[in-house]
PASE-264348 format. One record per residue (C-alpha): residue in three letters; z, x negated, y. Coordinates in steps of 0.1 Angstrom, whole numbers, padded with zeros to 4 digits, always signed. Each point is the difference from the previous one (the first is absolute). Example, Ala and Ser with C-alpha at 12.3 -4.5 7.8 and 13.67 -1.06 7.14 Angstrom:
// residues 2
Ala+0078-0123-0045Ser-0007-0014+0034
//
This chain:
// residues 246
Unk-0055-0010-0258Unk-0005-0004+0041Unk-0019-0027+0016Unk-0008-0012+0030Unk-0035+0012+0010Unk-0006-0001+0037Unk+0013-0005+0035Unk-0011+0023+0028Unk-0005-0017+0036Unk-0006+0021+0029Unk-0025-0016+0029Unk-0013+0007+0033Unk-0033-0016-0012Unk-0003-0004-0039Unk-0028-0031+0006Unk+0023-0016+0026Unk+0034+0000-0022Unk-0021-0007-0032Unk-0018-0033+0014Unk+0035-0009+0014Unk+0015+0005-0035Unk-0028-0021-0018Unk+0005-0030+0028Unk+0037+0001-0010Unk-0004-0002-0033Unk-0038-0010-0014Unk-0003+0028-0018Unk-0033+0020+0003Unk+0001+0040+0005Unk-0021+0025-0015Unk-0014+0034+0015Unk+0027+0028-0012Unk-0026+0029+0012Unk+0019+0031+0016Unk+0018+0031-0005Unk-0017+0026+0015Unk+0020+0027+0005Unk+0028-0022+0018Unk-0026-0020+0024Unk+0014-0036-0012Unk-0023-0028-0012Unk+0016-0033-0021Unk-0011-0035-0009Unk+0020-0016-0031Unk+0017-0032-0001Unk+0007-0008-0036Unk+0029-0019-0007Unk-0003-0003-0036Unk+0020+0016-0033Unk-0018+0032+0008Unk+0018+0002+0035Unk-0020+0004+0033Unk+0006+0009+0038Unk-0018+0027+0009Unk-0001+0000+0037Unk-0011+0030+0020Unk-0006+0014+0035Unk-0024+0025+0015Unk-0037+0002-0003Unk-0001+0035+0005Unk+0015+0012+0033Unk-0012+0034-0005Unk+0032+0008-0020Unk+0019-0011+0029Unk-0016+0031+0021Unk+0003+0020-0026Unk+0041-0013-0003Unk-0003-0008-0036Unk+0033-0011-0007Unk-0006-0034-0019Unk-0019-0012+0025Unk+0019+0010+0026Unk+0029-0018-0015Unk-0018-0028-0008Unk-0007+0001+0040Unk+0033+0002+0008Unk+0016-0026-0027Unk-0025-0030+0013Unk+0007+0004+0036Unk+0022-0027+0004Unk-0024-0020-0025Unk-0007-0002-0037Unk+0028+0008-0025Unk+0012+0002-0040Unk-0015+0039-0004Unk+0008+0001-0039Unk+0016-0011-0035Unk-0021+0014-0021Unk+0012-0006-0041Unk-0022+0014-0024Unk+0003+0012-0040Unk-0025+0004-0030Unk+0025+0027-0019Unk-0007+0031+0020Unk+0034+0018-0018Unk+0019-0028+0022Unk-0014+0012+0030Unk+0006+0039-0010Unk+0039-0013-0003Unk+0000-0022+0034Unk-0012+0035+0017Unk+0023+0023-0018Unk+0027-0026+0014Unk-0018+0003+0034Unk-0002+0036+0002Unk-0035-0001+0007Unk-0033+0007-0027Unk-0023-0028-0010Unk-0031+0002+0023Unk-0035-0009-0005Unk-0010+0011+0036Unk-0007-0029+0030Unk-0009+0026+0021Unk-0036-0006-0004Unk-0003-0027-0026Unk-0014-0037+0005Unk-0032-0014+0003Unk-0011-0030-0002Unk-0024-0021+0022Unk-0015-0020-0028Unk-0031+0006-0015Unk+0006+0014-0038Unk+0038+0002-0003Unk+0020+0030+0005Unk+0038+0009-0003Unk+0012+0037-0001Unk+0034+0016+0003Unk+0031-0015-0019Unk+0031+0018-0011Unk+0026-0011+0022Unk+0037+0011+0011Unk+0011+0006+0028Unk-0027-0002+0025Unk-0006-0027+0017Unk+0007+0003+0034Unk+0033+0018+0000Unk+0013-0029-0025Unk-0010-0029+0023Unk+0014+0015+0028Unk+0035+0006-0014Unk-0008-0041-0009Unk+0002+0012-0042Unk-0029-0010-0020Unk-0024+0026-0017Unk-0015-0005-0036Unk-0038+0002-0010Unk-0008+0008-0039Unk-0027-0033-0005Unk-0015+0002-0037Unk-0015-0036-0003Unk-0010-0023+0029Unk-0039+0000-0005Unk-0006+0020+0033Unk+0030-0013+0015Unk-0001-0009+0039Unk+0016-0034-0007Unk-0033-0005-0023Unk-0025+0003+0028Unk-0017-0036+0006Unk+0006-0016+0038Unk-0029+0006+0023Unk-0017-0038+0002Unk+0016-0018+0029Unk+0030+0017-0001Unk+0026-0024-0015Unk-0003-0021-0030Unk+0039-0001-0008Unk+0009+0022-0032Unk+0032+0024-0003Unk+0020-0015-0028Unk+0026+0028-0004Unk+0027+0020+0022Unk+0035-0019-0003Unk+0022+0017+0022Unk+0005+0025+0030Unk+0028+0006+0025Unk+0009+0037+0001Unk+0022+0016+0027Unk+0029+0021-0016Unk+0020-0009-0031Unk-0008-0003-0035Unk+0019+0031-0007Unk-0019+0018+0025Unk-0029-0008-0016Unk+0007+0010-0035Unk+0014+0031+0010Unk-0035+0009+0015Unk-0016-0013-0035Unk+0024+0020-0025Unk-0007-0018-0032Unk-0030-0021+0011Unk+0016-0037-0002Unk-0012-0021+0031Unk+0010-0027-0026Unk-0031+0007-0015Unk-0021-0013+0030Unk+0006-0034-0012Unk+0001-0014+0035Unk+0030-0010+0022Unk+0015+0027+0021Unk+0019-0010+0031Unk+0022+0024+0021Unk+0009-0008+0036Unk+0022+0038+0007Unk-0024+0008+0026Unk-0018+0034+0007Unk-0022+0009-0032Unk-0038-0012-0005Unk-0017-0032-0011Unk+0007-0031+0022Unk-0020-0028-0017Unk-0019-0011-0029Unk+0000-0035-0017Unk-0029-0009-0031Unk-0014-0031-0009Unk-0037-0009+0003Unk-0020-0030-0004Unk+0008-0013+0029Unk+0040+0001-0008Unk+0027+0023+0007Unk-0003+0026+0031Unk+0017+0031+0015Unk-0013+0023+0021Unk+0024+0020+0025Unk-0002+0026+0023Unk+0023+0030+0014Unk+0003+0031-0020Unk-0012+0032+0005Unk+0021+0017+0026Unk+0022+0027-0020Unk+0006+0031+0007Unk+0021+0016-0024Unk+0019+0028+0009Unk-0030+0016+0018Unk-0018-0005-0035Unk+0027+0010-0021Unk+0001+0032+0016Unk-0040+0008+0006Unk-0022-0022-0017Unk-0035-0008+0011Unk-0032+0019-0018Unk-0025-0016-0007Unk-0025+0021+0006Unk-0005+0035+0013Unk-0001+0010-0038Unk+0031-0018-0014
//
């Protein structure tokens, strides 16, 4: 059964849109660590139930000389400031995410073109099984899903940094998608977005996330931004790699 697992954020300056974030809402952020073979750093905001942004940008802008092609996205997407990156739903029964990519077309993938590391001191996270890849998912605005067995090294688990926030995530309860519900469940096959749990709003326009509402301790909150800027038929027709290898 899907879930909810994180939202992606795009930034200019991780540290900048992060302290914004934890202003708006009193909730403290975590260091996410980076991926190093896409040149993006992250900081985590949970917001509770296992869910947490994960908001990235840039650290290293040697992948922009050498054009790698997420962060030259990434670079291109936050030019007219931050934006909703990702939906990113996740499952602990691998064979459903075999199905979802047989129904995409596309093989379940354990490569992030370089892996993640993180930048705190005894924790590590390794590849995950996912499908499709990330990137060309977000930026038809479709949500990609992770195989997550158990939360115990989860992001959303990471403690705030003191001085960050004292406000706790009490659980995702709705998001606004562009599109249509039919849209969206064509793009799932038999995974059930009824299954998230949460309240799922559709306003008909382009595809991608729009906004996010959860409680906390400090009452009810949303969090908007615009979506990633699509561009689907170029996508359709030649998706991004990843890497030089993929």
């Amino acid at each position: 059964m899907i879930a909810l697992d994180h939202i992606a954020i795009w930034s200019g300056n991780l540290y900048r849109t992060t302290i914004e974030l934890s202003r708006l809402t009193g909730i403290g952020s975590a260091d996410g660590g980076y991926f190093p073979g896409l040149g993006l750093g992250q900081k985590i905001i949970s917001l509770g139930g296992g869910v947490y942004l994960e908001i990235e940008s840039i650290v290293d802008h040697r992948m922009i000389v050498e054009r790698g092609p997420v962060a030259l996205e990434l670079e291109r997407q936050t030019e007219a400031g931050d934006c909703f990156a990702g939906l990113c739903l996740r499952s602990d029964d691998l064979a459903e995410i075999e199905a979802f990519a047989a129904h995409r077309g596309v093989e379940v993938s354990s490569e992030i073109a370089g892996g993640k590391t993180l930048m705190v001191p005894g924790q590590k996270r390794g590849k995950a099984a996912h499908a499709p890849d990330f990137l060309n998912s977000w930026l038809l605005g479709k949500p990609n899903v992770y195989y997550v067995d158990g939360l115990g090294t989860h992001s959303s688990s990471l403690p705030p940094q003191p001085g960050t926030g004292d406000v706790v995530g009490l659980g995702v309860t709705s998001i606004e998608l562009g599109g249509s519900e039919a849209t969206l469940r064509e793009w799932l096959g038999d995974l059930d977005p009824a299954t998230l749990g949460i309240d799922i709003r559709y306003n008909g326009l382009a595809d991608g996330l729009y906004a996010v509402g959860f409680d906390s301790s400090a009452g009810p909150q949303e969090i908007r931004l615009s979506p990633i800027t699509l561009q689907t038929a170029r996508r359709q027709s030649a998706p991004i790699p990843l890497s030089e290898t993929s």
